[in-house]
mmCIF entry with sequence, helices, sheets and N, C-alpha, C, O atoms, coordinates in Angstrom:
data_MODEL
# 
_entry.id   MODEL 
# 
_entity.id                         1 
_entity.type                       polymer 
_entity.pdbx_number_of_molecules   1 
# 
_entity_poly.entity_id                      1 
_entity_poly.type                           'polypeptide(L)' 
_entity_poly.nstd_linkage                   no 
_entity_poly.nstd_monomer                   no 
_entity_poly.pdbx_seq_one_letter_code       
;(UNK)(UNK)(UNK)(UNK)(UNK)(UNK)(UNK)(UNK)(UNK)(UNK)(UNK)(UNK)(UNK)(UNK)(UNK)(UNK)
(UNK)(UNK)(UNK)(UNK)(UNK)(UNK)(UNK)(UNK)(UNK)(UNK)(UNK)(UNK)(UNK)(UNK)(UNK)(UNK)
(UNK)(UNK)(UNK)(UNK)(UNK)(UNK)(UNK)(UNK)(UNK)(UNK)(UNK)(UNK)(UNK)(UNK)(UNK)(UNK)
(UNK)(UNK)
;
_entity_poly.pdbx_seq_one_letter_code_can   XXXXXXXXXXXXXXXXXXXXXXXXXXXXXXXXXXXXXXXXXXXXXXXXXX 
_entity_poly.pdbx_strand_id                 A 
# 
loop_
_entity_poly_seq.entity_id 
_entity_poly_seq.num 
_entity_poly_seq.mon_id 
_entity_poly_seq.hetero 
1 1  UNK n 
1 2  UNK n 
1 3  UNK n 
1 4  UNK n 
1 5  UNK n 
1 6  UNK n 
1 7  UNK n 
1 8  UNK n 
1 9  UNK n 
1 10 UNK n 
1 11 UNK n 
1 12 UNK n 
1 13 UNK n 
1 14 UNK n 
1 15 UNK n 
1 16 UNK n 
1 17 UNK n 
1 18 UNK n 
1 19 UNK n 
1 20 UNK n 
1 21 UNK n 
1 22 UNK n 
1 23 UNK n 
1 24 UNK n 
1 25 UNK n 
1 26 UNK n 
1 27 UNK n 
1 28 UNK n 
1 29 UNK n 
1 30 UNK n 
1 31 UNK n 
1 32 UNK n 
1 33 UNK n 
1 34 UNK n 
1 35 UNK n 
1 36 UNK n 
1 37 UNK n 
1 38 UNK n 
1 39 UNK n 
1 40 UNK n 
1 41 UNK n 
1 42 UNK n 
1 43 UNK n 
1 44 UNK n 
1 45 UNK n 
1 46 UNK n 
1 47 UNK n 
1 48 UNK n 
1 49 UNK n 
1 50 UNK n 
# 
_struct_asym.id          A 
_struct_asym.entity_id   1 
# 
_struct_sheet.id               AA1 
_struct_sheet.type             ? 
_struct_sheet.number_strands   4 
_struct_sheet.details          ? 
# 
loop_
_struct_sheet_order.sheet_id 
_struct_sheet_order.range_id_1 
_struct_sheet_order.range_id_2 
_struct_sheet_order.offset 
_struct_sheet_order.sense 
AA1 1 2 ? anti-parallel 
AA1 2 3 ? anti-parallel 
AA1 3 4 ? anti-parallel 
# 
loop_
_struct_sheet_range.sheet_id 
_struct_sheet_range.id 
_struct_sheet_range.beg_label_comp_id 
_struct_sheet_range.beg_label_asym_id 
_struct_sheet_range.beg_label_seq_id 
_struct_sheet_range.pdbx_beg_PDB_ins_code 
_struct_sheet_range.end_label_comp_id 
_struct_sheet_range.end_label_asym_id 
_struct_sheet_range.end_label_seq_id 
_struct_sheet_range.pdbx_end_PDB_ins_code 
_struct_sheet_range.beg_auth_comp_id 
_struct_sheet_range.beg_auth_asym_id 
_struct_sheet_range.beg_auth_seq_id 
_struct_sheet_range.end_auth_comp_id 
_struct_sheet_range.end_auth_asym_id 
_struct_sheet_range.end_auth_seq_id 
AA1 1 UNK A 26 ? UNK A 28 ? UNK A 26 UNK A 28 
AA1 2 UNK A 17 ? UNK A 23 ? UNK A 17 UNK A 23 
AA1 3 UNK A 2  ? UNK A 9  ? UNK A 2  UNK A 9  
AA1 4 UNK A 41 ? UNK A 49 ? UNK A 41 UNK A 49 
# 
loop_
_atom_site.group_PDB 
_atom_site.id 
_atom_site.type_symbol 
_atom_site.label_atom_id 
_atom_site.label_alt_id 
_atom_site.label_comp_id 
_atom_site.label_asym_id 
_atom_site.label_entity_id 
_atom_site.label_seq_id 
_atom_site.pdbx_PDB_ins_code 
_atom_site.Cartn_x 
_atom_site.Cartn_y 
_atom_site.Cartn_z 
_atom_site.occupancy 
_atom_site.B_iso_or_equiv 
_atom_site.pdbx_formal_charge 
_atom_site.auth_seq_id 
_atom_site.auth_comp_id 
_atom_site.auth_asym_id 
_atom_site.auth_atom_id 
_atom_site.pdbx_PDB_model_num 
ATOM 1   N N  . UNK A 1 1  ? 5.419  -70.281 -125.136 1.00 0.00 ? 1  UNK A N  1 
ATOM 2   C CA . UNK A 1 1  ? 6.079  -70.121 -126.406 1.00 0.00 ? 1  UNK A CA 1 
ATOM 3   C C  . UNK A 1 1  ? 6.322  -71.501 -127.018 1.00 0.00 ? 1  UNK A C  1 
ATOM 4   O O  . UNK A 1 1  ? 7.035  -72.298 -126.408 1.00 0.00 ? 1  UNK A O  1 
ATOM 5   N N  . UNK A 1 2  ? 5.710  -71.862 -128.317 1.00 0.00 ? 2  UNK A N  1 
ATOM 6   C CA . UNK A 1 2  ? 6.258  -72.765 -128.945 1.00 0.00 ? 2  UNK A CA 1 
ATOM 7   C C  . UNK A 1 2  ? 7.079  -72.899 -129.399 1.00 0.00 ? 2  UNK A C  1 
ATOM 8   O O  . UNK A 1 2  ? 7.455  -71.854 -129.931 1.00 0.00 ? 2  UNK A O  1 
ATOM 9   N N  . UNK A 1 3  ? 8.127  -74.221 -129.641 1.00 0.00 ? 3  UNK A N  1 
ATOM 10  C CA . UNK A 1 3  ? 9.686  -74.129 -130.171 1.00 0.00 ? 3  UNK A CA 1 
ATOM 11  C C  . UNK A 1 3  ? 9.472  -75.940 -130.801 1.00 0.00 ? 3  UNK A C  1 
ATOM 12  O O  . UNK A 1 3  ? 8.839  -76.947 -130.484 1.00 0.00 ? 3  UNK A O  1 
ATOM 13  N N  . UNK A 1 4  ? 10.279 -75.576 -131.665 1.00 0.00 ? 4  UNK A N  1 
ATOM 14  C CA . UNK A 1 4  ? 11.039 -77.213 -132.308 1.00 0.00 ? 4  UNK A CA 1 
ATOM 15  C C  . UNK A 1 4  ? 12.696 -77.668 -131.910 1.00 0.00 ? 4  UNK A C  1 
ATOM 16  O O  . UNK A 1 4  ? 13.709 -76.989 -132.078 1.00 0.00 ? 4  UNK A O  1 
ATOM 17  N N  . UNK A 1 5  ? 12.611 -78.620 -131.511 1.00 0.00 ? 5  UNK A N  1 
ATOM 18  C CA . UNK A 1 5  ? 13.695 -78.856 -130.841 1.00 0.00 ? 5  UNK A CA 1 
ATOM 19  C C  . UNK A 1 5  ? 14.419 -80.204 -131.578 1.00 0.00 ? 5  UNK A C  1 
ATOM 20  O O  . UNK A 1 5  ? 13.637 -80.933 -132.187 1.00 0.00 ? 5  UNK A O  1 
ATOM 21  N N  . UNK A 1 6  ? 15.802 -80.577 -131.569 1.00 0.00 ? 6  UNK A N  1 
ATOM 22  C CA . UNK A 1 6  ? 16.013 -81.715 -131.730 1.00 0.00 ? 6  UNK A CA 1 
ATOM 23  C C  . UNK A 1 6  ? 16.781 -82.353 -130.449 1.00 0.00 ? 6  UNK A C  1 
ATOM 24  O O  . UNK A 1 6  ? 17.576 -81.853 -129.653 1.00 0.00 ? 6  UNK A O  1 
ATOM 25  N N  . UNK A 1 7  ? 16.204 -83.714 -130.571 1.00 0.00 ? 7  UNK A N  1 
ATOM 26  C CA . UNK A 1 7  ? 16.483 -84.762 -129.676 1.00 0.00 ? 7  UNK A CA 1 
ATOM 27  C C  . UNK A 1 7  ? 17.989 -85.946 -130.011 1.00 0.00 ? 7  UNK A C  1 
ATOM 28  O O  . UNK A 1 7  ? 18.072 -86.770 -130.922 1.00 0.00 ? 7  UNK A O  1 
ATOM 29  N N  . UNK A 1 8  ? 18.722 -85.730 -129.241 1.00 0.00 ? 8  UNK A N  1 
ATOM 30  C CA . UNK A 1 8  ? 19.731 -86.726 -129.578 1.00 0.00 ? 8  UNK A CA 1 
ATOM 31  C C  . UNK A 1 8  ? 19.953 -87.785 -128.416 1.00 0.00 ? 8  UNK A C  1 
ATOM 32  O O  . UNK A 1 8  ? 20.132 -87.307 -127.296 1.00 0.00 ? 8  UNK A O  1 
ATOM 33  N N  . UNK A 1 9  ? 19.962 -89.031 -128.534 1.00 0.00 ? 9  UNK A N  1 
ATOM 34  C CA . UNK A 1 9  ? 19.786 -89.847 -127.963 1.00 0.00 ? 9  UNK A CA 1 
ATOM 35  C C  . UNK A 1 9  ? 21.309 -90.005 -127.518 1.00 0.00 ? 9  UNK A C  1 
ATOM 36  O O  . UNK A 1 9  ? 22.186 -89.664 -128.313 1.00 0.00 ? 9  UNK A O  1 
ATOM 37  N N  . UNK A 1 10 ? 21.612 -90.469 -126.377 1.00 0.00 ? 10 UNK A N  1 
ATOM 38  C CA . UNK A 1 10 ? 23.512 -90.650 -125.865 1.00 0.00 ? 10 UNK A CA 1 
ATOM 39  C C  . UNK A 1 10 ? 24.145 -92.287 -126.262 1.00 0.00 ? 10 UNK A C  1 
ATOM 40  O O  . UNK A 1 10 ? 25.203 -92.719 -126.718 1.00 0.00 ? 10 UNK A O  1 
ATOM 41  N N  . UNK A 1 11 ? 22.573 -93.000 -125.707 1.00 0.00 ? 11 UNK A N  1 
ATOM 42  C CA . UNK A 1 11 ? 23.408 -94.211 -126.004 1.00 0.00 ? 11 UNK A CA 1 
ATOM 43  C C  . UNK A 1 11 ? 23.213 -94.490 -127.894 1.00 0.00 ? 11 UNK A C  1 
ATOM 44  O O  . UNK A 1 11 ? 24.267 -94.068 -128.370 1.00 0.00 ? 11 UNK A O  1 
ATOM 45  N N  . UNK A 1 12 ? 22.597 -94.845 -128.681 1.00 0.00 ? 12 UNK A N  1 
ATOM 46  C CA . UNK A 1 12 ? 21.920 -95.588 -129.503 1.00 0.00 ? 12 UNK A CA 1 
ATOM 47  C C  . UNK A 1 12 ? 22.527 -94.259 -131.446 1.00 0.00 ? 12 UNK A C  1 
ATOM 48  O O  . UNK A 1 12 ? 22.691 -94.490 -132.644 1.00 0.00 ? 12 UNK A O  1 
ATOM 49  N N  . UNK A 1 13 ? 22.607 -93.072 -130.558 1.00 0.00 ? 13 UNK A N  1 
ATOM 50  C CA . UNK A 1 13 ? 22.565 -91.910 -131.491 1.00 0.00 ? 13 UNK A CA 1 
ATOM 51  C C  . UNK A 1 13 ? 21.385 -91.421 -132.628 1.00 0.00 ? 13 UNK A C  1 
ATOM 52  O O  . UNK A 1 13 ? 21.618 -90.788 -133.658 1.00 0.00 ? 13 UNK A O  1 
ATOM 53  N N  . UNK A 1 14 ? 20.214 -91.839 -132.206 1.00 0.00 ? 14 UNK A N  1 
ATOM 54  C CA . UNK A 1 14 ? 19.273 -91.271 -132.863 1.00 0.00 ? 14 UNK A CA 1 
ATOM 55  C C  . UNK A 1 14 ? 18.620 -90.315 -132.635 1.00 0.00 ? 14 UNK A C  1 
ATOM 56  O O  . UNK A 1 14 ? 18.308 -89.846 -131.540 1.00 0.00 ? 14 UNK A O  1 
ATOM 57  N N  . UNK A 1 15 ? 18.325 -89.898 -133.866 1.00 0.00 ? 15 UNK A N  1 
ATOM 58  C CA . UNK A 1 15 ? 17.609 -88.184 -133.239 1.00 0.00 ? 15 UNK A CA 1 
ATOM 59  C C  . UNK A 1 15 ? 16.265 -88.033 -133.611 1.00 0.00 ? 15 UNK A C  1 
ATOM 60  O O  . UNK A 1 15 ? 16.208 -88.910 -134.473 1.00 0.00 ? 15 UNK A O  1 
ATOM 61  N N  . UNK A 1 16 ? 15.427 -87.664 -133.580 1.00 0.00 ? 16 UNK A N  1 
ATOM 62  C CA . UNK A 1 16 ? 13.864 -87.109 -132.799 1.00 0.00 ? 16 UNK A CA 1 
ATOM 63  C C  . UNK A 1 16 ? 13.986 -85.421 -133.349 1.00 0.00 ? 16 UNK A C  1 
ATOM 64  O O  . UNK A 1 16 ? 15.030 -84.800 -133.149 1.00 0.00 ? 16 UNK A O  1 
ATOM 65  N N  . UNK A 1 17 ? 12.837 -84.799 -134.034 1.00 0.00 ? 17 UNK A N  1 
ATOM 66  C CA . UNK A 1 17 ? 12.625 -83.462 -134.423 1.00 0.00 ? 17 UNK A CA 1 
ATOM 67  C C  . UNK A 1 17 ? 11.174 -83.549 -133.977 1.00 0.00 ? 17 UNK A C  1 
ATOM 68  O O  . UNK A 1 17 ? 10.276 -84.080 -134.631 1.00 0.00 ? 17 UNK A O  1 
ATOM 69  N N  . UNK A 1 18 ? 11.013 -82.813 -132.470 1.00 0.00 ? 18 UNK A N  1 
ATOM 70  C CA . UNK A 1 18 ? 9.896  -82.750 -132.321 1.00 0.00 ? 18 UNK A CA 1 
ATOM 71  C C  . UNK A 1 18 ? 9.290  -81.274 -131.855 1.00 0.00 ? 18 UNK A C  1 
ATOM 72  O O  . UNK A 1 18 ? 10.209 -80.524 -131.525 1.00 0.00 ? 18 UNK A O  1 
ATOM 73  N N  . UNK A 1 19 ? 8.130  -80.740 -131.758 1.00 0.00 ? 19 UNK A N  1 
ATOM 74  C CA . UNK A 1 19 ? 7.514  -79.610 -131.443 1.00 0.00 ? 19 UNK A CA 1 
ATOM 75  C C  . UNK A 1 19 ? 7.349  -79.358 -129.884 1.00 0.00 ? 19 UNK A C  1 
ATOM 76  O O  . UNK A 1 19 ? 6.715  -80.229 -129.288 1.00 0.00 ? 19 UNK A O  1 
ATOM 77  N N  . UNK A 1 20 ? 7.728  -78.514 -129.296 1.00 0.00 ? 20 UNK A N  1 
ATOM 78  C CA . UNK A 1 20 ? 7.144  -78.197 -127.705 1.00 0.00 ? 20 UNK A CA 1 
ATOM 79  C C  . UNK A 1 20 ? 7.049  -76.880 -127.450 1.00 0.00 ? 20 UNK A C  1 
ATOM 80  O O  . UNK A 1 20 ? 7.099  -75.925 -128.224 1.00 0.00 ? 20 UNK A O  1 
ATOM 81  N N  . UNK A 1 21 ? 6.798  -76.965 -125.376 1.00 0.00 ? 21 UNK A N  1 
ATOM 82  C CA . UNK A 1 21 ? 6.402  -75.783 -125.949 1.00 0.00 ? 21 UNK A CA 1 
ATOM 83  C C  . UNK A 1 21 ? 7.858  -75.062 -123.886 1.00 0.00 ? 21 UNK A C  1 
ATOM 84  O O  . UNK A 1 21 ? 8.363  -75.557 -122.878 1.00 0.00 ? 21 UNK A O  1 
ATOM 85  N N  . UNK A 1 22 ? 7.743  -73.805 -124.568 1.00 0.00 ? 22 UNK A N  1 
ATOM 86  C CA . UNK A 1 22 ? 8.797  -74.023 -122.989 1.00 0.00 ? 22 UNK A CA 1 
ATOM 87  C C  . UNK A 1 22 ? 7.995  -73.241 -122.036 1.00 0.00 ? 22 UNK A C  1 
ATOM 88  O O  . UNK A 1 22 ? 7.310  -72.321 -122.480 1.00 0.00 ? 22 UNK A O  1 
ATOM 89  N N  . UNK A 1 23 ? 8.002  -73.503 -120.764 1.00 0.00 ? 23 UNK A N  1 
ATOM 90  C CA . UNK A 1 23 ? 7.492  -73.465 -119.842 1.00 0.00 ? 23 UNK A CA 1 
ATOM 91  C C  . UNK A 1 23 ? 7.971  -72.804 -119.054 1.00 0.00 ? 23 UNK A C  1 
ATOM 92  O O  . UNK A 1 23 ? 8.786  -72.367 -119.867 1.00 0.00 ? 23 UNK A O  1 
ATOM 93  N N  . UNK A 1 24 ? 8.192  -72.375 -118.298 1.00 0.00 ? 24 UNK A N  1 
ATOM 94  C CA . UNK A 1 24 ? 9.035  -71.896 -116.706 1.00 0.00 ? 24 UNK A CA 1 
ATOM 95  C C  . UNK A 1 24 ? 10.468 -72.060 -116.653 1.00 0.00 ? 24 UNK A C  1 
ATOM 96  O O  . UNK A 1 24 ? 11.077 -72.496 -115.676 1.00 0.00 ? 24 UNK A O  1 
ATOM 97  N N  . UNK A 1 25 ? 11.055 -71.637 -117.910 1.00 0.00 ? 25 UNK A N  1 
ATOM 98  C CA . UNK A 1 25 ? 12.158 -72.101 -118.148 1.00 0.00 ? 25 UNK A CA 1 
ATOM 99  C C  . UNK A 1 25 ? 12.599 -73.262 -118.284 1.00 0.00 ? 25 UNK A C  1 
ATOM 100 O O  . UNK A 1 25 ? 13.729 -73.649 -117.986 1.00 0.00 ? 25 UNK A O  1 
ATOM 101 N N  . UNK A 1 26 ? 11.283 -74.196 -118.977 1.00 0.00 ? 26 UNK A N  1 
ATOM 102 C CA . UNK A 1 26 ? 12.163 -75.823 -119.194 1.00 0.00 ? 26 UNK A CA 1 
ATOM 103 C C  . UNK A 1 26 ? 11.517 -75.966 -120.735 1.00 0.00 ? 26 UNK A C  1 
ATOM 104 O O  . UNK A 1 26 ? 10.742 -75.132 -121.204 1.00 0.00 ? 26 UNK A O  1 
ATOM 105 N N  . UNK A 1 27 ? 11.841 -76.826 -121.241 1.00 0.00 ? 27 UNK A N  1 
ATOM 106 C CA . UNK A 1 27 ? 11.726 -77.326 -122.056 1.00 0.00 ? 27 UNK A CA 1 
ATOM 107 C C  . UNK A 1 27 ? 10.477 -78.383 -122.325 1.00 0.00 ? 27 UNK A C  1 
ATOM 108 O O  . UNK A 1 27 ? 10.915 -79.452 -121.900 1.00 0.00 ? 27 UNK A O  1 
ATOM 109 N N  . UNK A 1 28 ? 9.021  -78.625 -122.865 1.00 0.00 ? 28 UNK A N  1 
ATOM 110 C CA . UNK A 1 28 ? 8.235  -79.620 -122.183 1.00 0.00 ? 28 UNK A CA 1 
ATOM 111 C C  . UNK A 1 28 ? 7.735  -80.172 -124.184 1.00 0.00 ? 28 UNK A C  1 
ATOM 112 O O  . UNK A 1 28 ? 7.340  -79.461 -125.109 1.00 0.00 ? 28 UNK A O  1 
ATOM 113 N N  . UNK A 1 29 ? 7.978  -81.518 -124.132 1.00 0.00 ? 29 UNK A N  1 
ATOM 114 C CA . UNK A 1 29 ? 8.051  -82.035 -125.328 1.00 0.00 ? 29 UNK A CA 1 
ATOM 115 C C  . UNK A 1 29 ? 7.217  -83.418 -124.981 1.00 0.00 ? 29 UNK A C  1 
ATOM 116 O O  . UNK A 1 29 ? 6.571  -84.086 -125.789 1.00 0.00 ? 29 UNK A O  1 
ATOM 117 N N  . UNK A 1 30 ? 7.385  -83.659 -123.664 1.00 0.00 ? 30 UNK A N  1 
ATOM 118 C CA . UNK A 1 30 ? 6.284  -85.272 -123.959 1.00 0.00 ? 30 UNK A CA 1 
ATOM 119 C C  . UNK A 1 30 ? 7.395  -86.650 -124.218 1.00 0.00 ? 30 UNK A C  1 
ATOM 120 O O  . UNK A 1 30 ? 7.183  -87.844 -124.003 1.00 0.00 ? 30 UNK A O  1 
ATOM 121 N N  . UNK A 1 31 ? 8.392  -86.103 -124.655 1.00 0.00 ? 31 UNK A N  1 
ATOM 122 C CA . UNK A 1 31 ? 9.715  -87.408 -125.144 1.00 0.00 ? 31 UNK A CA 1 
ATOM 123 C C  . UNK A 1 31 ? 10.325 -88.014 -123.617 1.00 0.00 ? 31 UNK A C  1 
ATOM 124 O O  . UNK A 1 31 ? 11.023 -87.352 -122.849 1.00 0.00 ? 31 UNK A O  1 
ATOM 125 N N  . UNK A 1 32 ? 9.958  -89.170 -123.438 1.00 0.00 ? 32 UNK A N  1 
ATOM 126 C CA . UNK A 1 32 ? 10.250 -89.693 -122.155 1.00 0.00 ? 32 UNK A CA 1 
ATOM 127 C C  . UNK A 1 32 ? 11.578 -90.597 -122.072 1.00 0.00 ? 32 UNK A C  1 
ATOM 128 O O  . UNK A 1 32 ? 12.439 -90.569 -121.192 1.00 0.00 ? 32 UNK A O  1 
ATOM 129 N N  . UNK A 1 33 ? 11.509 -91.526 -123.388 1.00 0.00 ? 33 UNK A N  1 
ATOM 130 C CA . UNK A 1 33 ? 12.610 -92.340 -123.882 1.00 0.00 ? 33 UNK A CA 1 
ATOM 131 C C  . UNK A 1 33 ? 12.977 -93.133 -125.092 1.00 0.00 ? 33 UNK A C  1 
ATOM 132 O O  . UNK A 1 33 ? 12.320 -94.035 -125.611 1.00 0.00 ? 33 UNK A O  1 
ATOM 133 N N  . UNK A 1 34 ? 13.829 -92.778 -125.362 1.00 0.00 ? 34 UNK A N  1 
ATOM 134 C CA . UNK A 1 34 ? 14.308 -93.152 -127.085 1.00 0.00 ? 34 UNK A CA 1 
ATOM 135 C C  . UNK A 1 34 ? 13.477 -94.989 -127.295 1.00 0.00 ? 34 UNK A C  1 
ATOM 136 O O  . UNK A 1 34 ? 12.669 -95.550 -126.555 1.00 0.00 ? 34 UNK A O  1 
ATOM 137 N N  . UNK A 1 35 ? 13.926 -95.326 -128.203 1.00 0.00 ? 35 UNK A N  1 
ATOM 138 C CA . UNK A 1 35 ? 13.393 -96.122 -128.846 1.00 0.00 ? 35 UNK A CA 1 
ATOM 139 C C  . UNK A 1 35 ? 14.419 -97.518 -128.517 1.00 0.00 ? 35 UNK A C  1 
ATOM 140 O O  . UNK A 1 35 ? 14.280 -98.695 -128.850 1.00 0.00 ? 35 UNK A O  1 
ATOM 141 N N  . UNK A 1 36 ? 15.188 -97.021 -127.945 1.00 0.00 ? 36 UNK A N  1 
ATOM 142 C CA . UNK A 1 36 ? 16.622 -98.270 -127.329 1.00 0.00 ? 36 UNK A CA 1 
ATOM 143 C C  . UNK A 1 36 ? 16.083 -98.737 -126.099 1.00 0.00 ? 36 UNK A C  1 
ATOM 144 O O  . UNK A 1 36 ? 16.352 -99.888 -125.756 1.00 0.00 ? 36 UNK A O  1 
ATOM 145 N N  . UNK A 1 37 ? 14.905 -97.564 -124.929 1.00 0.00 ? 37 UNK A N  1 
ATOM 146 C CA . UNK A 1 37 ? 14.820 -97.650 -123.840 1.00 0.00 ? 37 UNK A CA 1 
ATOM 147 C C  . UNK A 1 37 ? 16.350 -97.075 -122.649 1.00 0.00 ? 37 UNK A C  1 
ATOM 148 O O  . UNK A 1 37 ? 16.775 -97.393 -121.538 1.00 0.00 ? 37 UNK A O  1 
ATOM 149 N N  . UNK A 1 38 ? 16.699 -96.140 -123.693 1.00 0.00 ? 38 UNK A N  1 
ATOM 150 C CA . UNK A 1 38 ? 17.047 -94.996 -122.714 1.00 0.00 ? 38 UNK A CA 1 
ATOM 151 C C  . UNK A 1 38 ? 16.413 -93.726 -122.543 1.00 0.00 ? 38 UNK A C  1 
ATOM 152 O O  . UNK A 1 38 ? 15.767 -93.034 -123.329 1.00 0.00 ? 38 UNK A O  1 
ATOM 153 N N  . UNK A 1 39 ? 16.771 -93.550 -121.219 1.00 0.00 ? 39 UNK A N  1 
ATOM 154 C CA . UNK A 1 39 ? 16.285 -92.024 -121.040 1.00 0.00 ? 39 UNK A CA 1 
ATOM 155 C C  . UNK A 1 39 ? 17.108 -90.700 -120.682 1.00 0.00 ? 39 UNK A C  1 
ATOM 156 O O  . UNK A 1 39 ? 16.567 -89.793 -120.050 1.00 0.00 ? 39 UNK A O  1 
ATOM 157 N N  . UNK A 1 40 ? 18.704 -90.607 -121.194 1.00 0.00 ? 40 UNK A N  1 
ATOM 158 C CA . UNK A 1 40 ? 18.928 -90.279 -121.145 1.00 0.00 ? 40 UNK A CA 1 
ATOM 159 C C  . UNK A 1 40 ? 19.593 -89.664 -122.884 1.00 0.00 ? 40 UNK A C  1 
ATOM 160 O O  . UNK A 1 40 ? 20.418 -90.213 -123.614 1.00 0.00 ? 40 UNK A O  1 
ATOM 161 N N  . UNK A 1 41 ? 19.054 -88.735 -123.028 1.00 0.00 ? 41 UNK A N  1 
ATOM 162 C CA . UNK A 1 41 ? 19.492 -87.457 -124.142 1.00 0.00 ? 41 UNK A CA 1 
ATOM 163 C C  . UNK A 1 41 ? 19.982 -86.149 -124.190 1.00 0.00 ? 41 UNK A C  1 
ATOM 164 O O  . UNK A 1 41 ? 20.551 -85.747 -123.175 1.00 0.00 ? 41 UNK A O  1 
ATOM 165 N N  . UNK A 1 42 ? 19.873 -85.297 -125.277 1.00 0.00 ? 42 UNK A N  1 
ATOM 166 C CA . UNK A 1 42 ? 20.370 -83.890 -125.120 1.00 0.00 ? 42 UNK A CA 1 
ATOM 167 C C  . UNK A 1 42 ? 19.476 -83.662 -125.871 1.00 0.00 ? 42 UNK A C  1 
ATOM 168 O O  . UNK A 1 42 ? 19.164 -84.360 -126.836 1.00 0.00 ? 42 UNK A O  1 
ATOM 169 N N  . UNK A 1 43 ? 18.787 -82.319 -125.398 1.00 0.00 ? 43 UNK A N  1 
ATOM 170 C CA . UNK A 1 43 ? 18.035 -81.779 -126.058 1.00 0.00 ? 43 UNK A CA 1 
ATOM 171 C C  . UNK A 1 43 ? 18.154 -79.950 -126.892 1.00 0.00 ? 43 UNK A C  1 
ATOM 172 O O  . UNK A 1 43 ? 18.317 -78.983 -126.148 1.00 0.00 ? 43 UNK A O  1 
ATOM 173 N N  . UNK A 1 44 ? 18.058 -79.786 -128.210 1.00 0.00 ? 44 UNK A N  1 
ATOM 174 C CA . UNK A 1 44 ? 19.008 -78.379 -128.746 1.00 0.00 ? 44 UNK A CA 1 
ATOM 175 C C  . UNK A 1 44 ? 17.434 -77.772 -129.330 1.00 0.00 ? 44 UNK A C  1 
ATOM 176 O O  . UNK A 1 44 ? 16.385 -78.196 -129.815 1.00 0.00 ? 44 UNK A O  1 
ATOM 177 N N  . UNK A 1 45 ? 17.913 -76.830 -129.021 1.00 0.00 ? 45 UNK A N  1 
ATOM 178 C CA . UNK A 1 45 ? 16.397 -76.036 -129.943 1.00 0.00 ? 45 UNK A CA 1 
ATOM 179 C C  . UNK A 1 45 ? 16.978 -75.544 -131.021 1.00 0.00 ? 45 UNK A C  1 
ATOM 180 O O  . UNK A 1 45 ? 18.171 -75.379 -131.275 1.00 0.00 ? 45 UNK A O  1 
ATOM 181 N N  . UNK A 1 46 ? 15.983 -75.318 -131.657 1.00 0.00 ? 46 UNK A N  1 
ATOM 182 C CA . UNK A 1 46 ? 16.277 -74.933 -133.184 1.00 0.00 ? 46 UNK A CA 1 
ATOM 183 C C  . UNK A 1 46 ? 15.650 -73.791 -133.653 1.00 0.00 ? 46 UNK A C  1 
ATOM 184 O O  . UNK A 1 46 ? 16.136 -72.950 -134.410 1.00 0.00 ? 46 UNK A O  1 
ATOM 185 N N  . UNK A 1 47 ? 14.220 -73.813 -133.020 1.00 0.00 ? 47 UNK A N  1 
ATOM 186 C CA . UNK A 1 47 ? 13.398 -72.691 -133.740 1.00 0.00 ? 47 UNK A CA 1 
ATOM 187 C C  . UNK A 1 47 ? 12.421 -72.289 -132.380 1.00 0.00 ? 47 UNK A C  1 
ATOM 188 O O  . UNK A 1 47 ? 11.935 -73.001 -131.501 1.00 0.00 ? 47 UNK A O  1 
ATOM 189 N N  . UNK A 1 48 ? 12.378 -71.128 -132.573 1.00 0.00 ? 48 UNK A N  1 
ATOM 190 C CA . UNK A 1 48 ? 11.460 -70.812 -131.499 1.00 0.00 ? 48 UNK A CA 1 
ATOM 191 C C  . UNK A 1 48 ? 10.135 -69.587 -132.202 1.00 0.00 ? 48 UNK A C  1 
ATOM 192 O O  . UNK A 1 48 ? 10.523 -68.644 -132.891 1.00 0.00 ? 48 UNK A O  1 
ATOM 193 N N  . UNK A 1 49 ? 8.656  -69.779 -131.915 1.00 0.00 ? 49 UNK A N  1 
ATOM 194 C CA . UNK A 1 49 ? 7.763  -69.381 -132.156 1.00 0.00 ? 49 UNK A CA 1 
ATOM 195 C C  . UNK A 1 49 ? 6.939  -68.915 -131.231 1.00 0.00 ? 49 UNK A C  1 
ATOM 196 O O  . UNK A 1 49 ? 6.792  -69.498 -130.157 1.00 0.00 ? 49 UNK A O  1 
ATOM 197 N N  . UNK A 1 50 ? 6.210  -67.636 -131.594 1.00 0.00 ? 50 UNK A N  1 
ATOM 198 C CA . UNK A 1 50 ? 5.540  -66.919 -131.117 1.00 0.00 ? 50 UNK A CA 1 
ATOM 199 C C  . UNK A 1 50 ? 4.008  -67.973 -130.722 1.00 0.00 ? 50 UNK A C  1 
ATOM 200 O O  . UNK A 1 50 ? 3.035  -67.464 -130.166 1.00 0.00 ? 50 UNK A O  1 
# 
């Protein structure tokens, strides 16, 4: 199932609107680490597609 998700970064607060797709119950988007060189975020879905 494809979904659009947004990305919020913890340290830096930037956010990321990107496309994925979910998997086995996870979430799989390819986003490894913000643009500060953290890797730690929250990730919210928004839209989910057939």
């Amino acid at each position: 199932m494809r979904i659009k998700v947004r990305i919020h970064c913890k340290r830096c607060g930037e956010r990321f609107v990107l496309r994925g797709r979910m998997e086995q119950g996870q979430i799989q988007t390819g986003f490894k680490r913000c643009i500060c060189d953290n890797c730690e975020f929250i990730i919210e879905v928004m839209e989910k597609h057939a």
